[in-house]
C-alpha angles and dihedrals in degrees: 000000000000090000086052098050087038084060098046094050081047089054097044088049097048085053092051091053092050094037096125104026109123103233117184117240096224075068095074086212115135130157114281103217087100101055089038084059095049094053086050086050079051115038098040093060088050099050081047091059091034094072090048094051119016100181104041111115101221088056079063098046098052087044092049093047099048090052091053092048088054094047087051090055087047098050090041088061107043100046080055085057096036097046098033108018111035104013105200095042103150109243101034104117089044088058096040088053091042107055089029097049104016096032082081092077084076098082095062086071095080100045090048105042081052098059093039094053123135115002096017102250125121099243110277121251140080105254102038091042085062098037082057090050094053083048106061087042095060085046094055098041098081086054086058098044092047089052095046102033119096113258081232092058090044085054101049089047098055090036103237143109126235120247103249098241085062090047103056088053109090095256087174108066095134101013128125121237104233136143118284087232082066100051107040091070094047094047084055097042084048092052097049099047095063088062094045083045101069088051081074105060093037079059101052099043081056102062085032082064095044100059093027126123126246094262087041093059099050088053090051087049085059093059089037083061091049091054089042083056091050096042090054089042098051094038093065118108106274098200090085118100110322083243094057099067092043086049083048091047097056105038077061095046087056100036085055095044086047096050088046085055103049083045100050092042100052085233111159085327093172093057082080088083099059085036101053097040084048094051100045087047109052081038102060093031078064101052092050095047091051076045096061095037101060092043097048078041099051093038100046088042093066093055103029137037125278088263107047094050087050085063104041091051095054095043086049079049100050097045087042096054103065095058103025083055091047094055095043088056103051091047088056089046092064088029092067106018100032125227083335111128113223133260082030081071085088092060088054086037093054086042093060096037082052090054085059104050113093091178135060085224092045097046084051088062092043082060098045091043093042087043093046094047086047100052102025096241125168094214133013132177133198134194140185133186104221114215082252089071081248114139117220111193127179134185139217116193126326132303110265122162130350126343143222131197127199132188112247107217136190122188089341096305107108111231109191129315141247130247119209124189084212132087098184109075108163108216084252086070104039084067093043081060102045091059091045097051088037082056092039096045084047094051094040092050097044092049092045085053102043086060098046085044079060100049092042083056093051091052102048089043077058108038083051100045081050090051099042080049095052084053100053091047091057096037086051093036113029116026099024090063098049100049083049090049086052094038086055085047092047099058095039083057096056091044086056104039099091099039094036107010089171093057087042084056099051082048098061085034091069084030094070091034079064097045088050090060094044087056082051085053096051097044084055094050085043099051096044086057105048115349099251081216097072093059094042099041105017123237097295099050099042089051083049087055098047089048084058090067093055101040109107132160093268092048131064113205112194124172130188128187137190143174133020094343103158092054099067120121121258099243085054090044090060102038087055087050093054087043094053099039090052099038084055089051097055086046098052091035106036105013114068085206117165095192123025117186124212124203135177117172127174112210135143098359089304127104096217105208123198135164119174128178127183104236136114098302130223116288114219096243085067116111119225108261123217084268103058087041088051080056105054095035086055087062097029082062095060093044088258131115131238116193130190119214146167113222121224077251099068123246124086123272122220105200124174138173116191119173119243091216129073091205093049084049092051094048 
């Protein structure tokens, strides 16, 4: 950066020291602060992204080119003072040759910064890969015939005659001595390849465009504002002053490397939309207003003095501009964005920045970015309480002003809130606020649950793999064992039945007293798997029995019970049953309670649980046990909730909701 800027003060300075000589036009010599500026609008924006990403190719080309722009401003100085300053100056033949034959090389920047934008490949494919290289090579081929024609041929072809003071310089030093009648068709065939060319590379952006991505067109919008820029500036009149059209150069040049910046780096990639509608609105409202103009002026002019012409166009102009601005606005603005009706825009805009976002921290920022680029804030927060009872909070700017903070709420259950550095909200945008935080808290919520659906499955694949694995262990162990060992006894006995029948009795005698253990063995695999109870009593009556167990002289165990009971399904009916059993535990280990209250009731598709003791209740410092956490995850299971509370009254509160129906449960 310091040579560049080291180059680009030389080349000023150079200018100043020449500003007055006559210099002939035939001369093509011009001063080269434009073209010094426009390498530094190049090259400052590529060692920018340069830093960012080192290795992307278009980095390299912005930074290349610039470096050759400023060694063209360079050269283009110091061959005015060394021709027509300081004749004899060592070096000014080598700079006039350079920035007049190899300058040309500058013109293959465009088309291959084009081909290489965004990601720095040349497009895929066969036969576009190859189109692009043919490209580039027609591109470059007027660079290699001006460095190898004659300086005579060069001046028959373009019709005109060197000043002297050029001529006597050695203009050959690496030219190829051929017959005018050869290189009058390549010069024109040079010449003409670097038009057709570009055709190339607008073709390929185009197709680039068609199959892109979202986040691959904006990027390519950015590059679309850029040559909408470049097109305004260089469609301006150039017979203005000879500075105003290498001012204009290079504002484009770094307007272009800016956008290709922005592009390349993902920075704020969705502003583009709001940029380029803007752009193409207030461009082509001022061509129509210099169009009126001229026309009221040239019309009026012919029937009334200078004057009053003068007047009457401007007053036409001003009574014109407010509508005529209002309904260009409008047409760019489906233009760009399509029937969507700004600022709605930001609803489609946070959509696709959602799509995006792989992650919930990373779908929060999309929402504070996409709110603050809405509404024009300064800061916004969000936060969102996770099911875990976790709070994610971003950020987006800095707090400035006064704030305001808004619940976030999902199916009437608020989420999180929203904090705004902004106290005027017009109604408009109240509403405009309300859709973006309805789609954010859905998102958010959706995603939160998406991840918690994944860890409950993980759970249950292991908690079922652990429990197929308990019962192979007591069917191999256990069981197995035990049937071989009868079956045994129960061979000897028949071996001995007819020579010691009594020792053959006292055989089969231990052997029932084993078979009777066995059949303990299998009630026990057979209740753990599903309480035997449940099938034999109901619900009801096998949560009455197990309240039996628990019922002393110190606790009073009551249990109601209401509605279509004995319908239930049997994965509720166990997971009441658990609810219930371990419910009843913590109250006869933890509770101290004297009195526990049972309740099912069956209403609206839903089993309502609830089990309350008045003991000492549950203190909020206290950390969920391996019991509490069973609880919720039974419910959770069934797409229902279980919560654990403690009343203003004092006690704990058990309360469940499981859904009657598998299919409720699944949605």
């Amino acid at each position: 950066m310091a040579v560049a800027l080291a180059i680009a003060t030389a080349t000023v300075l150079l200018d100043l020291r020449t500003a007055g000589v006559r210099v002939p036009a035939t001369s093509e010599l011009e001063p080269g602060w434009s073209s010094a500026f426009t390498g530094l609008a190049m090259l400052v924006p590529g060692a920018l992204l340069l830093r960012r990403l080192p290795r992307h190719p278009v980095a390299w080309v912005l930074t290349a080119f610039g470096l050759l722009w400023l060694l063209d401003g360079l050269a283009l100085s110091w061959a005015t003072l060394a021709v027509y300053v300081s004749p004899g100056l060592p070096g000014g033949a080598a700079a006039f040759w350079f920035c007049s034959r190899f300058g040309a090389s500058l013109l293959l920047g465009l088309p291959l910064l084009i081909l290489l934008f965004p990601d720095g490949r040349l497009p895929s494919g066969r036969v576009w890969r190859g189109l692009s290289v043919t490209s580039l090579v027609l591109t470059g081929l007027l660079t290699a015939v001006l460095v190898t024609a004659p300086s005579q041929v060069m001046e028959r072809y373009h019709g005109q005659v060197l000043p002297p003071e050029i001529a006597r310089l050695g203009l050959d030093p690496v030219s190829v001595a051929l017959p005018y009648a050869f290189w009058e068709p390549v010069l024109a065939l040079a010449y003409a390849s670097v038009l057709v060319s570009l055709v190339v590379p607008f073709a390929v952006m185009v197709r680039r465009y068609v199959i892109a991505d979202a986040e691959r067109r904006a990027q390519i919008r950015w590059l679309m504002w850029a040559a909408l820029i470049d097109m305004v500036v260089f469609l301006l009149p150039l017979s203005m002053s000879p500075q105003v059209p290498a001012v204009l150069l290079v504002l484009a040049t770094a307007f272009t490397a800016a956008a290709v910046v922005v592009a390349v780096a993902r920075y704020r990639l969705y502003d583009i939309d709001r940029l380029l509608s803007a752009t193409v609105a207030y461009a082509v409202l001022a061509a129509l207003v210099v169009l009126v103009d001229v026309a009221v002026f040239t019309l009026a002019g012919s029937l009334l003095g200078e004057r009053e012409s003068a007047l009457a166009a401007i007053a036409i102009v001003a009574v014109l501009y407010a509508p005529l601005r209002t309904w260009l606005w409008r047409l760019v603005r489906r233009l760009v964005r399509g029937s969507r009706d700004d600022p709605y825009a930001a609803v489609s805009t946070l959509a696709e920045r959602l799509e995006l976002a792989t992650d919930p921290d990373e779908q929060l920022l999309a929402v504070a970015t996409t709110l603050a680029e809405a509404f024009r804030l300064p800061y916004v927060r969000v936060e969102i309480e996770r099911p875990g009872g976790e709070r994610s909070a971003v950020e987006y700017g800095s707090p400035r002003g006064p704030a305001v903070s808004l619940q976030v709420a999902y199916r009437g259950e608020v989420v999180g809130r929203l904090v705004l550095c902004r106290a005027d909200l017009t109604e408009r945008d109240q509403r405009l606020l309300g859709d973006l935080v309805r789609q954010a808290a859905a998102a958010a919520r959706a995603s939160e649950l998406s991840s918690d659906l994944q860890r409950i499955r993980a759970r249950l694949v292991l908690a079922r793999e652990e429990e197929r694995r308990r019962l192979r262990r007591d069917l191999h162990d256990g069981l197995g064992p035990s049937l071989g060992a009868v079956a045994l006894r129960i061979e000897a006995a028949r071996n001995l039945a007819p020579s010691a029948p009594e020792q053959a009795d006292r055989i089969l005698e231990q052997t029932a007293a084993e078979v009777s253990g066995v059949l303990a063995d299998v009630r026990r695999l057979v209740h753990d798997l599903r309480p035997p109870a449940l099938d034999e009593l109901g619900v009801l009556g096998a949560i009455a029995q197990q309240a039996d167990r628990f019922r002393s002289p110190s606790l009073e165990v009551r249990l109601t019970g209401d509605g279509a009971l004995d319908t239930l399904p049997a994965a509720v009916e166990v997971a009441a049953y658990r609810i219930v059993s371990e419910a009843l535990a913590n109250v006869a280990r933890h509770s101290g309670a004297a009195r526990c209250d049972i309740t099912l009731s069956a209403r609206e598709g839903r089993l309502e649980v609830t089990v309350r003791d008045d003991g000492t209740g549950i203190g909020p410092e206290v950390t969920a046990g391996v019991g509490m956490i069973s609880l919720r995850e039974r419910a959770a299971e069934l797409g229902g909730d279980c919560q654990v509370t403690r009343p203003p009254d004092g006690g704990t509160l058990v309360s469940a909701r499981l859904p009657m129906s598998m299919e409720a449960a699944v949605v």
